[in-house]
PDB file of N, H, CA, C and O in Angstrom:
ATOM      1  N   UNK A   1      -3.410 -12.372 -15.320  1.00  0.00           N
ATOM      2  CA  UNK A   1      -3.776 -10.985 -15.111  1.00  0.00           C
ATOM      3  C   UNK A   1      -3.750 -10.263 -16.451  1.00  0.00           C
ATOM      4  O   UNK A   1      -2.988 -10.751 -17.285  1.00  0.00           O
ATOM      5  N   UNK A   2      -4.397  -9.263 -16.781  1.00  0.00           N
ATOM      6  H   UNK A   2      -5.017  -8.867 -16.103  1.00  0.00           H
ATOM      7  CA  UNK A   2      -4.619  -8.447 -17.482  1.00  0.00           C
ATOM      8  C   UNK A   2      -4.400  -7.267 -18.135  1.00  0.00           C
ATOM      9  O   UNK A   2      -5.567  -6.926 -18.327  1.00  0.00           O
ATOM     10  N   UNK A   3      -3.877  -6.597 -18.505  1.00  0.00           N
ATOM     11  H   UNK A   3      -2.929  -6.874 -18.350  1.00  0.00           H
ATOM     12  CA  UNK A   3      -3.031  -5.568 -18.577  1.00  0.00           C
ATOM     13  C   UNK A   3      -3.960  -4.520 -18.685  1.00  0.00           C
ATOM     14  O   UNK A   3      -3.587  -3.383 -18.395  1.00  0.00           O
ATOM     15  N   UNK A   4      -5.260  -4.751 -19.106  1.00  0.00           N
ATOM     16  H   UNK A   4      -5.563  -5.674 -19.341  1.00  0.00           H
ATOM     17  CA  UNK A   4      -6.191  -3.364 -19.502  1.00  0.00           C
ATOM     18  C   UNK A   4      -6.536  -3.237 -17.989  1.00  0.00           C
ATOM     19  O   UNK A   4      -6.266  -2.140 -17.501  1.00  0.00           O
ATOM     20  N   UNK A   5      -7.091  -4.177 -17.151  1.00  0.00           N
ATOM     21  H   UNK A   5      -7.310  -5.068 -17.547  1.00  0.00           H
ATOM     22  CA  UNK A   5      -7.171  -3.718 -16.092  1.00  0.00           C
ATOM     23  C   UNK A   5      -6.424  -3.210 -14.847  1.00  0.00           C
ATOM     24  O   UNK A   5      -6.879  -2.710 -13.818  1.00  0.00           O
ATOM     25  N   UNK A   6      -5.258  -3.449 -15.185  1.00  0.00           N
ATOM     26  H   UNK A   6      -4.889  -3.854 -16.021  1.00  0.00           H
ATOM     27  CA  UNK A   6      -4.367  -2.244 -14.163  1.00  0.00           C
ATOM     28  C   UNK A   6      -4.429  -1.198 -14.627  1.00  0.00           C
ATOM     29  O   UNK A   6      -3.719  -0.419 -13.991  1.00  0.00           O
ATOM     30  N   UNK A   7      -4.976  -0.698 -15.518  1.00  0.00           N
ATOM     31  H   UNK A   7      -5.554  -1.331 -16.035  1.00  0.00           H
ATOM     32  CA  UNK A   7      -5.233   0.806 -16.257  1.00  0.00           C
ATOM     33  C   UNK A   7      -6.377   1.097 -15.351  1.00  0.00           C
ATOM     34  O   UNK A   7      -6.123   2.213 -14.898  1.00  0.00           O
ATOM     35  N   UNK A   8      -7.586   0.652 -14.809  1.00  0.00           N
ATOM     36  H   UNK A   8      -7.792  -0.254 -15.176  1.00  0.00           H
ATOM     37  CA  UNK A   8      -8.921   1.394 -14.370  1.00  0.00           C
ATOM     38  C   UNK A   8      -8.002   1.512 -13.074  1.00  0.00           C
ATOM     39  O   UNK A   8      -8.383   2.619 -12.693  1.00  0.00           O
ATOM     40  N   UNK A   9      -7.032   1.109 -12.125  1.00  0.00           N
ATOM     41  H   UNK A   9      -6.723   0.210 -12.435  1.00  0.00           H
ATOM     42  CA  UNK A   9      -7.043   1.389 -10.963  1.00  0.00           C
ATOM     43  C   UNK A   9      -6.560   3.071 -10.789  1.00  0.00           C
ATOM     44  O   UNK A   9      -6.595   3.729  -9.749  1.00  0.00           O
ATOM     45  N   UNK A  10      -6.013   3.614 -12.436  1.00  0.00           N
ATOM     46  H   UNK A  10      -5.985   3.080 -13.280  1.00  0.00           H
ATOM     47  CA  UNK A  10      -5.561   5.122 -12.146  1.00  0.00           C
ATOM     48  C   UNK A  10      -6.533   5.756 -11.828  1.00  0.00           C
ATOM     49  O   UNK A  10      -6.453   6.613 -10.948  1.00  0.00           O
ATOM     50  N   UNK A  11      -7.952   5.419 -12.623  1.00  0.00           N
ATOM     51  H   UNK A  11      -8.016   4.723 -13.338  1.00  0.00           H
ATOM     52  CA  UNK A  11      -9.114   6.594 -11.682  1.00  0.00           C
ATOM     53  C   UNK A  11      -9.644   6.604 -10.030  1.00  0.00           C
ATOM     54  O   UNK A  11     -10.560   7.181  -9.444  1.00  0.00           O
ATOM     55  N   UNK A  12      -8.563   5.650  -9.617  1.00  0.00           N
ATOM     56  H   UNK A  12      -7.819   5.182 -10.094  1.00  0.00           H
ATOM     57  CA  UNK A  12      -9.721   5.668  -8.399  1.00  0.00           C
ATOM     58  C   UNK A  12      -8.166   5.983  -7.652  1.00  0.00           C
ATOM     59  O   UNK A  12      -8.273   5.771  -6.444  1.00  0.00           O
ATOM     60  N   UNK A  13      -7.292   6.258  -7.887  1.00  0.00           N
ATOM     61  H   UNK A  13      -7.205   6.430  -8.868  1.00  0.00           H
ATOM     62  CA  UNK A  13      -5.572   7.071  -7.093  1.00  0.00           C
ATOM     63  C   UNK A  13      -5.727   8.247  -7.385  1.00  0.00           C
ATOM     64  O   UNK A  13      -5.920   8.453  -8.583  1.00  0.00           O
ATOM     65  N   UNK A  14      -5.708   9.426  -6.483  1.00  0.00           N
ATOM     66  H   UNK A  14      -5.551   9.258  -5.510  1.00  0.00           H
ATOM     67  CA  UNK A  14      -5.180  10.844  -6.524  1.00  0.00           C
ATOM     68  C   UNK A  14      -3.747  10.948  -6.611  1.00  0.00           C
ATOM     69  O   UNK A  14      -3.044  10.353  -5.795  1.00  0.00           O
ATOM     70  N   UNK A  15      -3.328  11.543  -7.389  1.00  0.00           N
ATOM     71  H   UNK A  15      -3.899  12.027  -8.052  1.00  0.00           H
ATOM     72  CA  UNK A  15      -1.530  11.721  -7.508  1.00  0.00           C
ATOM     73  C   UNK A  15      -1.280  13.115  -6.454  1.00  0.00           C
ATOM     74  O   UNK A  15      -0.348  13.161  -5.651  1.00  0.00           O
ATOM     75  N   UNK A  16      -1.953  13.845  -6.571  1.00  0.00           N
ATOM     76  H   UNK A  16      -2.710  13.808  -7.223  1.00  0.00           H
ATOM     77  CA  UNK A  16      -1.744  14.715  -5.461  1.00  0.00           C
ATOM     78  C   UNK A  16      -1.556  13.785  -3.550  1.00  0.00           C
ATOM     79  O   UNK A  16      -0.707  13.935  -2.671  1.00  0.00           O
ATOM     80  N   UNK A  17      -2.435  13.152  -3.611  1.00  0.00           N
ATOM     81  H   UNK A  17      -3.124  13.030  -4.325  1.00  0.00           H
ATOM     82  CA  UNK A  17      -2.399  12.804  -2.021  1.00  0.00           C
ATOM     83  C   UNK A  17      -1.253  11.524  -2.156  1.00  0.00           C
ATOM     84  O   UNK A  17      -0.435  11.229  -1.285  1.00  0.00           O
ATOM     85  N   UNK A  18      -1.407  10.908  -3.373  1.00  0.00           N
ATOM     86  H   UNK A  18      -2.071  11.148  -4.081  1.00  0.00           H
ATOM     87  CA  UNK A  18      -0.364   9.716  -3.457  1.00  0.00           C
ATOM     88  C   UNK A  18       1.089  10.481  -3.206  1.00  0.00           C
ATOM     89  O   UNK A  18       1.848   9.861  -2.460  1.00  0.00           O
ATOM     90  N   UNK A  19       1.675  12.001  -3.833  1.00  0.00           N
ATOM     91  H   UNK A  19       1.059  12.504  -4.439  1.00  0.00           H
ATOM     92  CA  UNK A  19       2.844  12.590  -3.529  1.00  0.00           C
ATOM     93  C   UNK A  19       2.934  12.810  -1.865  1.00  0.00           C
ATOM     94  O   UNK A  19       3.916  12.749  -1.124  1.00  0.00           O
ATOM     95  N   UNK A  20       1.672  13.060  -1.602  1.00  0.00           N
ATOM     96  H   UNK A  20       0.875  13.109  -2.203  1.00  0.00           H
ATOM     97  CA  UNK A  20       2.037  14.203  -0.416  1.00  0.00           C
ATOM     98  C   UNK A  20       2.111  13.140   0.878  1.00  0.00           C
ATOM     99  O   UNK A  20       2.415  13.627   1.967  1.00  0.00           O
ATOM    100  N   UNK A  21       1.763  11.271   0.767  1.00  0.00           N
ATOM    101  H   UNK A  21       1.516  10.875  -0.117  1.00  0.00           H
ATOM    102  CA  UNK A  21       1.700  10.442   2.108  1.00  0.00           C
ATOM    103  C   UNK A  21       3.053   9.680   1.291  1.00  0.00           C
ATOM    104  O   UNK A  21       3.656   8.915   2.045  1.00  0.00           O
ATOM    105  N   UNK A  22       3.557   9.754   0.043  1.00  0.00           N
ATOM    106  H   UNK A  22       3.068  10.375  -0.569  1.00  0.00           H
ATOM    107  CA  UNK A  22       5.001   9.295   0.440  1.00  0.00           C
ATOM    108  C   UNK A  22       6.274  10.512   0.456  1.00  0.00           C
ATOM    109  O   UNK A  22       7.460  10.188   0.387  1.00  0.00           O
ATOM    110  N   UNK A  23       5.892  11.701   0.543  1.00  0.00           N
ATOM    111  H   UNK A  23       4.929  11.964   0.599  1.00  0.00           H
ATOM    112  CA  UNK A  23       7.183  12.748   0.943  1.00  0.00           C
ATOM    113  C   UNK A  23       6.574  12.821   2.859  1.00  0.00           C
ATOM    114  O   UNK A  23       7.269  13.382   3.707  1.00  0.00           O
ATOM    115  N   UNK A  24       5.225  12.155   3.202  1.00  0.00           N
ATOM    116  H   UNK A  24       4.660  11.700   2.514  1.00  0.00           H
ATOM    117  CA  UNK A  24       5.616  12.293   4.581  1.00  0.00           C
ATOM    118  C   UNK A  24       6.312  11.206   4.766  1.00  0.00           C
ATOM    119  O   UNK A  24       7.380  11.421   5.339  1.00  0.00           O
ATOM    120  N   UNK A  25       6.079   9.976   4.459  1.00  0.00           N
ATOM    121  H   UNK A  25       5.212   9.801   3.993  1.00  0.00           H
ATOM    122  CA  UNK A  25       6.824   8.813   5.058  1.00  0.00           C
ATOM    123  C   UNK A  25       8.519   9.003   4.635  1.00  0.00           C
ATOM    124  O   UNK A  25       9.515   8.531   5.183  1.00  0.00           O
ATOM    125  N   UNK A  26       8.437   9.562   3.879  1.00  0.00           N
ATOM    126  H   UNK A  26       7.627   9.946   3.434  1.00  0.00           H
ATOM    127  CA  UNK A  26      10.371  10.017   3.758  1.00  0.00           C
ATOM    128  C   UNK A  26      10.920  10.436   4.545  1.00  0.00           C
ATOM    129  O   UNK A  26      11.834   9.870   5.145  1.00  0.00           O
ATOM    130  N   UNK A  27      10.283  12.127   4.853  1.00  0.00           N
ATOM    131  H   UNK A  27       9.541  12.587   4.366  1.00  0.00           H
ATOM    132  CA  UNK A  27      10.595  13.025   5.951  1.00  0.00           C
ATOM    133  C   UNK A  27      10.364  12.320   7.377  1.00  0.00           C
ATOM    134  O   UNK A  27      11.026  12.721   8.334  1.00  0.00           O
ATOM    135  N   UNK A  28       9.541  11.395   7.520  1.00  0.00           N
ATOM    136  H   UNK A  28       9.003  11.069   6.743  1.00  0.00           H
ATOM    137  CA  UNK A  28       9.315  10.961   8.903  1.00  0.00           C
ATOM    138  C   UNK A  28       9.789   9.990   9.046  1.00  0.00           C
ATOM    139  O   UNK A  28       9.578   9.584  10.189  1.00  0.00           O
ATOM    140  N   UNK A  29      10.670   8.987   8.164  1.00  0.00           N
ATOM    141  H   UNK A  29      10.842   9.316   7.235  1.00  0.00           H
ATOM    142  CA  UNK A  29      11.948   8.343   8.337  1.00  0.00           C
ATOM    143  C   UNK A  29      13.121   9.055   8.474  1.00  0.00           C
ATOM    144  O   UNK A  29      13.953   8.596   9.257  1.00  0.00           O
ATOM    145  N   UNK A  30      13.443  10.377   7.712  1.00  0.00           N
ATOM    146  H   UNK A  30      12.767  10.750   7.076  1.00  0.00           H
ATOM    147  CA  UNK A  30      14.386  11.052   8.265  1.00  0.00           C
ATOM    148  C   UNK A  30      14.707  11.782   9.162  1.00  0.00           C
ATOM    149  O   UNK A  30      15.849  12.053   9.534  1.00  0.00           O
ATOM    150  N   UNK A  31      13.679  12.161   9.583  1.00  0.00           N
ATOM    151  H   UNK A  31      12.752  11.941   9.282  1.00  0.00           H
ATOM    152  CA  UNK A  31      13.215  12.943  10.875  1.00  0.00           C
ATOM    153  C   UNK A  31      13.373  11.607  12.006  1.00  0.00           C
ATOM    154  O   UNK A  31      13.755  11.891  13.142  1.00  0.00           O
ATOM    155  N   UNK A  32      13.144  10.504  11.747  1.00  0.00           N
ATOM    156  H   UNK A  32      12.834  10.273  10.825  1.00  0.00           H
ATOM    157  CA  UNK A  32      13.430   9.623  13.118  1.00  0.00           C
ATOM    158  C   UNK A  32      15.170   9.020  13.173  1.00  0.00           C
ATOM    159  O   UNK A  32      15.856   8.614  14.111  1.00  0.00           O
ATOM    160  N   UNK A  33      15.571   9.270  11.067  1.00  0.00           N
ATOM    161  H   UNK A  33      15.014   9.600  10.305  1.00  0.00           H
ATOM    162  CA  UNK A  33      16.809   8.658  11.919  1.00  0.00           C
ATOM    163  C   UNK A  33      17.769   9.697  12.531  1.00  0.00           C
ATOM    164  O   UNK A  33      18.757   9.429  13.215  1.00  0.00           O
ATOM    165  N   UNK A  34      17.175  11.369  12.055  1.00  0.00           N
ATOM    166  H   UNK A  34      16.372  11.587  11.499  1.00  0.00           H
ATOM    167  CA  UNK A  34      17.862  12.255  12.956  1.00  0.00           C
ATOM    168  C   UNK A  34      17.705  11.902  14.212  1.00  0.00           C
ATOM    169  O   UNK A  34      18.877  11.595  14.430  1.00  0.00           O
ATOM    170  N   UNK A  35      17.198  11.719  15.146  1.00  0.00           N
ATOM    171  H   UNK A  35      16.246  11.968  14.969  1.00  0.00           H
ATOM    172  CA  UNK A  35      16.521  11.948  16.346  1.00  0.00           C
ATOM    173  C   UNK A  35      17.461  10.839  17.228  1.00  0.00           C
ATOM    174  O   UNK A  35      17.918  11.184  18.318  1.00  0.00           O
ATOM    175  N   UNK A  36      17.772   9.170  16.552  1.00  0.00           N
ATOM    176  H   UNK A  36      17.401   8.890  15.667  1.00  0.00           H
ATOM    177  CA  UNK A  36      18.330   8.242  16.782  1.00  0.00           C
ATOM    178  C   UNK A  36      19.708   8.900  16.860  1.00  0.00           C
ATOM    179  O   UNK A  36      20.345   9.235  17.859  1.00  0.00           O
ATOM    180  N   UNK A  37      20.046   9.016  15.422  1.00  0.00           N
ATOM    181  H   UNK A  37      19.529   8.744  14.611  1.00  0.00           H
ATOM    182  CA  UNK A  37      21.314   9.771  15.990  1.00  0.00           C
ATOM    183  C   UNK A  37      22.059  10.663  16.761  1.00  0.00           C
ATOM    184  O   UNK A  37      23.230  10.578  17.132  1.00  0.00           O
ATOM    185  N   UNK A  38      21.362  11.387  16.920  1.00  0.00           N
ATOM    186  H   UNK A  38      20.412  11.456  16.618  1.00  0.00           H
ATOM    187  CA  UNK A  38      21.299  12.085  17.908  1.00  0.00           C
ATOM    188  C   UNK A  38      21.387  12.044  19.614  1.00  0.00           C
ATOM    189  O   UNK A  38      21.978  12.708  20.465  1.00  0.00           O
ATOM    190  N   UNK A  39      20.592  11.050  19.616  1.00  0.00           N
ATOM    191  H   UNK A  39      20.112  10.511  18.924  1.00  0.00           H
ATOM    192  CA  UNK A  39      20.669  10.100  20.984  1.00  0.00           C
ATOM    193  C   UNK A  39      21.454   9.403  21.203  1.00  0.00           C
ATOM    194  O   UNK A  39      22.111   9.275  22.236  1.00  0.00           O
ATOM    195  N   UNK A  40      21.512   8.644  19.896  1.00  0.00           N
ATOM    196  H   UNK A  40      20.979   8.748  19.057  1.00  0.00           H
ATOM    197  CA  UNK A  40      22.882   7.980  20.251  1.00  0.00           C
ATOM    198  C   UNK A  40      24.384   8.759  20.584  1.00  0.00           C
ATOM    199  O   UNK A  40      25.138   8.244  21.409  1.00  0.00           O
ATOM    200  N   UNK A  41      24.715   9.874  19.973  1.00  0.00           N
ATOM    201  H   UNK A  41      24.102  10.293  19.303  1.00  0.00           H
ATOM    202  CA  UNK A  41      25.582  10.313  19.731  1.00  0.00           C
ATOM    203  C   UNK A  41      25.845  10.891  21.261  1.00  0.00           C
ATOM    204  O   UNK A  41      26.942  10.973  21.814  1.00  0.00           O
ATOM    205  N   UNK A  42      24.203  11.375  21.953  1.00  0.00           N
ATOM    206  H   UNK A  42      23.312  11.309  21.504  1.00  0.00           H
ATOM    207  CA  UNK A  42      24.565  11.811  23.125  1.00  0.00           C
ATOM    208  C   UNK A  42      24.534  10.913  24.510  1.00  0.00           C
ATOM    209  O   UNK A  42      24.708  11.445  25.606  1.00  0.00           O
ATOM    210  N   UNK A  43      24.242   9.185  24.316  1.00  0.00           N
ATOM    211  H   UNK A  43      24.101   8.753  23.425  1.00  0.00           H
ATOM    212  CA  UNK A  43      24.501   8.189  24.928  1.00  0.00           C
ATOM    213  C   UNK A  43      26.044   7.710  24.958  1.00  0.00           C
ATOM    214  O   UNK A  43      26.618   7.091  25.854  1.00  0.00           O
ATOM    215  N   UNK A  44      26.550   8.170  23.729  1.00  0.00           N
ATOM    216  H   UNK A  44      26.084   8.672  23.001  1.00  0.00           H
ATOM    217  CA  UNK A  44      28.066   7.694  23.807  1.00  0.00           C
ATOM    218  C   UNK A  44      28.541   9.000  24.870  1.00  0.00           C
ATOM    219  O   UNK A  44      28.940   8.669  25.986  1.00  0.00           O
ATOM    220  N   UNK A  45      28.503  10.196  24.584  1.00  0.00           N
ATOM    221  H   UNK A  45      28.179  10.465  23.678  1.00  0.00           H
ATOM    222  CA  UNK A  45      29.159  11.162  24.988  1.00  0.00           C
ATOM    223  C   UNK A  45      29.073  10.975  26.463  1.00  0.00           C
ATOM    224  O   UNK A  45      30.036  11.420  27.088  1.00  0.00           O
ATOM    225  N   UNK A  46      27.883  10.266  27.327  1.00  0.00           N
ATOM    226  H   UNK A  46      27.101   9.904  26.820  1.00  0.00           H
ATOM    227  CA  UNK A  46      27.626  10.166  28.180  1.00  0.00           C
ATOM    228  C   UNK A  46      28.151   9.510  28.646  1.00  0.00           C
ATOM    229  O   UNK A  46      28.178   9.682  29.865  1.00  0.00           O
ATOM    230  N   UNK A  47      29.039   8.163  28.040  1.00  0.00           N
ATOM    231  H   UNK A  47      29.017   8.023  27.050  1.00  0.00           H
ATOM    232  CA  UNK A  47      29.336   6.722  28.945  1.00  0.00           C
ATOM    233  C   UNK A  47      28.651   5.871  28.595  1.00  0.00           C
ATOM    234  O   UNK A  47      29.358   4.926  28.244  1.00  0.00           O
ATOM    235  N   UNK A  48      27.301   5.597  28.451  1.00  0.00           N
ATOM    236  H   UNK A  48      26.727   6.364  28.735  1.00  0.00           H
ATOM    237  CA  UNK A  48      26.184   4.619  28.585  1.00  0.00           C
ATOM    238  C   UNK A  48      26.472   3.387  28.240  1.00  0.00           C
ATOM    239  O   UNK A  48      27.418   3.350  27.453  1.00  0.00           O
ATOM    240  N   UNK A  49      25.984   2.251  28.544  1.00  0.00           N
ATOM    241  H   UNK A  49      25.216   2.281  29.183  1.00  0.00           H
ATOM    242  CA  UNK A  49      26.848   1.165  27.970  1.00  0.00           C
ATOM    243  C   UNK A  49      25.998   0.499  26.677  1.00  0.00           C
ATOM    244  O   UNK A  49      24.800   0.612  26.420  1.00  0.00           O
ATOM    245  N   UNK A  50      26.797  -0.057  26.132  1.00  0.00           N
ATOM    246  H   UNK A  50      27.770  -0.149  26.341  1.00  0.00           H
ATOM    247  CA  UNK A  50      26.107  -0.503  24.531  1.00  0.00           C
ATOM    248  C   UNK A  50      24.457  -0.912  24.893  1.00  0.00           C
ATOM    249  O   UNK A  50      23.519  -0.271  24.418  1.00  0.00           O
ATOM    250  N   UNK A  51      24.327  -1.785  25.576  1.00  0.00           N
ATOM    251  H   UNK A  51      25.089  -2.306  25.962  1.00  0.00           H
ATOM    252  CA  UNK A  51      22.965  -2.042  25.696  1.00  0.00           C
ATOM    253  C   UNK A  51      21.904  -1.188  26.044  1.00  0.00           C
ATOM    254  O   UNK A  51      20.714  -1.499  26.087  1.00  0.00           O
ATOM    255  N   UNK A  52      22.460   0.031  26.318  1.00  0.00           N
ATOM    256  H   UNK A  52      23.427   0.284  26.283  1.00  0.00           H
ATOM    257  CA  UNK A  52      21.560   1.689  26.956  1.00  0.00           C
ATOM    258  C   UNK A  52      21.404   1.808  25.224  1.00  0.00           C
ATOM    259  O   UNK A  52      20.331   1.668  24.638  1.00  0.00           O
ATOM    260  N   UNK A  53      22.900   2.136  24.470  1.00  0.00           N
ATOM    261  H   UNK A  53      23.772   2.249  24.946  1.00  0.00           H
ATOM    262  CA  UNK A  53      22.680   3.087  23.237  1.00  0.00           C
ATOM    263  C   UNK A  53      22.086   1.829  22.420  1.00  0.00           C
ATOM    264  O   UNK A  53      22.148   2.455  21.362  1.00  0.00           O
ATOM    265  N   UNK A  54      21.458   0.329  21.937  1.00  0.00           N
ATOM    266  H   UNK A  54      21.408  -0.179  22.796  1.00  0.00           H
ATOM    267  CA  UNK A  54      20.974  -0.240  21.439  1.00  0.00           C
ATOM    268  C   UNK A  54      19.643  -0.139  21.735  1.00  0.00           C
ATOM    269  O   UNK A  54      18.732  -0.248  20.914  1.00  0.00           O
ATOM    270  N   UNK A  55      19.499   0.123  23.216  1.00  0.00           N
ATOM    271  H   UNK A  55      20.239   0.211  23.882  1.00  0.00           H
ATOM    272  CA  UNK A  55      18.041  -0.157  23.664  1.00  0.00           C
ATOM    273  C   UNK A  55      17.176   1.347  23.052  1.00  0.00           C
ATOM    274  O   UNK A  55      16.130   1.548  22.435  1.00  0.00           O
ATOM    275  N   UNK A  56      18.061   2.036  23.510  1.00  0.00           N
ATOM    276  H   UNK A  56      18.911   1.873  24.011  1.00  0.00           H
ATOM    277  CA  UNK A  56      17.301   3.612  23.036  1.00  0.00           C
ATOM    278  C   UNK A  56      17.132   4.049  21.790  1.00  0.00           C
ATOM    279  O   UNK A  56      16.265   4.858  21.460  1.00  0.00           O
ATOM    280  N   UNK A  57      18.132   3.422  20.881  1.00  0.00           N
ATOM    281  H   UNK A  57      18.837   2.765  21.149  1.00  0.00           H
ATOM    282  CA  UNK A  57      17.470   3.421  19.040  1.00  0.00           C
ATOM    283  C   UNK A  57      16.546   2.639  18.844  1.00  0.00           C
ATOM    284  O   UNK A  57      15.595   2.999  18.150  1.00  0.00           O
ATOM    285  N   UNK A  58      16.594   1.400  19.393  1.00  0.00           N
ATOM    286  H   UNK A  58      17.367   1.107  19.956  1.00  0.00           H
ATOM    287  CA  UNK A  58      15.213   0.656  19.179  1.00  0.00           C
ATOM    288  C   UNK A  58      14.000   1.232  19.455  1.00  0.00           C
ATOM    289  O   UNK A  58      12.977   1.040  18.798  1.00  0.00           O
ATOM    290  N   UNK A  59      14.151   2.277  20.889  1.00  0.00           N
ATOM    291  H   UNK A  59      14.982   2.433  21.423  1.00  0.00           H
ATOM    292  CA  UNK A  59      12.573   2.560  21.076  1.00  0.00           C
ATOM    293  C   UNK A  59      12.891   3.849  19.970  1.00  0.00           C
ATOM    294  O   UNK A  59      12.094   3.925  19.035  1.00  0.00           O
ATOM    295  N   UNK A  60      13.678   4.569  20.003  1.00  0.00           N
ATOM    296  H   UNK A  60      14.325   4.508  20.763  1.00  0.00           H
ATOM    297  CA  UNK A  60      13.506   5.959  18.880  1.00  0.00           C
ATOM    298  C   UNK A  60      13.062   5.557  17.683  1.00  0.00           C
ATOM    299  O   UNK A  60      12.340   6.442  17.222  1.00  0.00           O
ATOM    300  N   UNK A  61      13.185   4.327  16.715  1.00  0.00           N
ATOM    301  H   UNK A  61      13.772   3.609  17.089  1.00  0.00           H
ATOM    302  CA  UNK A  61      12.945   3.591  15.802  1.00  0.00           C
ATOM    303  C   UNK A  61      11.440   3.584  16.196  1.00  0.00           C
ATOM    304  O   UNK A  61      10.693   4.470  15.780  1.00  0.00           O
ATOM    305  N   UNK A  62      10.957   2.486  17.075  1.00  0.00           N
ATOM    306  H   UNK A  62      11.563   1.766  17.413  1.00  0.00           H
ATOM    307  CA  UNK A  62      10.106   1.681  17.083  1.00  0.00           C
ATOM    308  C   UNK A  62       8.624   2.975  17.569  1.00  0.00           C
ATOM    309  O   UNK A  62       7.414   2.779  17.673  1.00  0.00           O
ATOM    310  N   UNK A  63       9.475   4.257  17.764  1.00  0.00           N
ATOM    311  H   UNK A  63      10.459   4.417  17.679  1.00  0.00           H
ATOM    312  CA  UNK A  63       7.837   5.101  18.633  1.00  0.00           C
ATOM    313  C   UNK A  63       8.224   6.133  17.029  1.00  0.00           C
ATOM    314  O   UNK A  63       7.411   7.035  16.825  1.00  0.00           O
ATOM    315  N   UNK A  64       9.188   6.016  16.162  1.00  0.00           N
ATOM    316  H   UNK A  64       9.848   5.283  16.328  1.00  0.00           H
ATOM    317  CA  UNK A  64       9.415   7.265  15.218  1.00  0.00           C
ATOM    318  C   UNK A  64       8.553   6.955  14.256  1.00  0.00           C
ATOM    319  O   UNK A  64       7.982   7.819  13.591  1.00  0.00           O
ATOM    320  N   UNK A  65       8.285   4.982  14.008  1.00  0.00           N
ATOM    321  H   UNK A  65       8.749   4.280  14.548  1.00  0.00           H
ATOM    322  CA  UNK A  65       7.748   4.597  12.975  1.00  0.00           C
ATOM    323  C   UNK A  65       6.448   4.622  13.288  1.00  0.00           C
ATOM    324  O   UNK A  65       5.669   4.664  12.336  1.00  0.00           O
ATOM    325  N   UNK A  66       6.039   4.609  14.295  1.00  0.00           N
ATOM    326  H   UNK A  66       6.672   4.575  15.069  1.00  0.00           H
ATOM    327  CA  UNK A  66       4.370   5.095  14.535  1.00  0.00           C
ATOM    328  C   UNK A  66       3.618   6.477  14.731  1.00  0.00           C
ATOM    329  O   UNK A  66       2.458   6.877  14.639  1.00  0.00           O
ATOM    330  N   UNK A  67       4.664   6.922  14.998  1.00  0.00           N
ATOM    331  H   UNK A  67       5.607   6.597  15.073  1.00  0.00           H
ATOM    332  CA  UNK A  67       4.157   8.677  14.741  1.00  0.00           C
ATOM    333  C   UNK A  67       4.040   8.656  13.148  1.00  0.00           C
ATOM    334  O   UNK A  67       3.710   9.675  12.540  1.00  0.00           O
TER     335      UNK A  67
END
């Protein structure tokens, strides 16, 4: 590989949109592991048994990472 040519790939990246789709994927990892915690926190308070509060971070995980 080449070193001059990883230089042409900067004209064809916007740094504006490159900032703004990884501060969403930050916020929308933190925003899901609020949400987990949260659930979880209110599955314990509830009783639920481990396999309720495992099963329900998995889907809060698994539907947070596709939003």
């Amino acid at each position: 590989m080449k070193c001059g040519n990883i230089l042409e790939v900067a004209k064809y990246v916007n740094p504006k949109g490159a900032v703004k789709i990884a501060m969403k994927n930050r916020l929308g990892w933190l925003g899901t592991g609020i949400t987990t915690t949260q659930n979880s926190r209110e599955n314990i308070a509830n009783g639920e048994s481990k396999t309720k509060i495992i099963g329900d971070a998995g889907v809060d995980v698994g539907v947070g990472e596709c939003l």
